[in-house]
Steps between C-alpha positions, in 0.01 A plus 500: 500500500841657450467693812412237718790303414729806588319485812515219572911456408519803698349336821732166448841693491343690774476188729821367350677796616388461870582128508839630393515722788377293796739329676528146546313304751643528899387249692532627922517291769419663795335470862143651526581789713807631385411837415828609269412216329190583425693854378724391327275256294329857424824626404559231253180516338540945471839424312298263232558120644231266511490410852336143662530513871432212717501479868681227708552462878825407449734558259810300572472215305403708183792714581705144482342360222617823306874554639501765669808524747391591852771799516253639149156416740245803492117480560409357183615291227350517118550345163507668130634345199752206660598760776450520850464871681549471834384880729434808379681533161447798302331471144786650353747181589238256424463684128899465459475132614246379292623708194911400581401170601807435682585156685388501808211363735357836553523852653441565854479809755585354791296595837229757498709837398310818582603686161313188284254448289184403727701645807576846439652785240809355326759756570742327256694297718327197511703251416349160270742174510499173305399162702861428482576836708653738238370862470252528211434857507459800744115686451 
């Protein structure tokens, strides 16, 4: 009896500690064929986020429903925690965000950058703004 309760207290801090670990739910907007997309949704999920992925045709009026400046526009637009992620933003600056909590609408990587997340090898010069256009941080 004793040693199934260790067992089984065992097994709950066990599944406690990898709720701890997973990342909050990402919800991605994107269009059905976009294959970096599609990579970086695999990217996010290898680095621990829970990722929801749903395909739209068009993406504009999510992308204006959500604020994100046209200048900040990349190929997809997703939500986490009161945030909006706009492109392919690396793990890393989503982490900070969400653990800084910092006022803004969101983090975004403008365009489609060959050294991102989804794209390509970061060679530690992409470069991650705010919405409101101010450098965020440099992966």
């Amino acid at each position: 009896m004793r040693s199934s309760f260790k067992y089984i207290a065992a097994v709950i801090a066990l599944l406690v500690a990898q709720l701890a670990l997973a990342g909050p739910l990402i919800t991605v907007y994107k269009t059905p064929n976009c294959g970096c997309c599609v990579k970086w949704v695999e990217y996010l999920r290898k680095e621990g986020f829970e990722v929801k992925a749903i395909n739209r045709e068009d993406l504009t009026p999510i992308k204006q429903r959500a604020g994100v400046p046209q200048t900040m526009s990349a190929c997809h637009t997703a939500l986490v925690d009161g945030y909006v992620i706009e492109g392919h933003v690396p793990a890393q600056a989503i982490r900070r965000l969400l653990q800084e909590r910092p006022n803004t609408v969101g983090l975004a990587v403008p365009g489609m950058p060959a050294n991102s997340p989804g794209m390509g090898e970061m060679d530690g010069s992409l470069k991650t703004y705010t919405m409101e256009g101010k450098l965020y941080s440099t992966n």
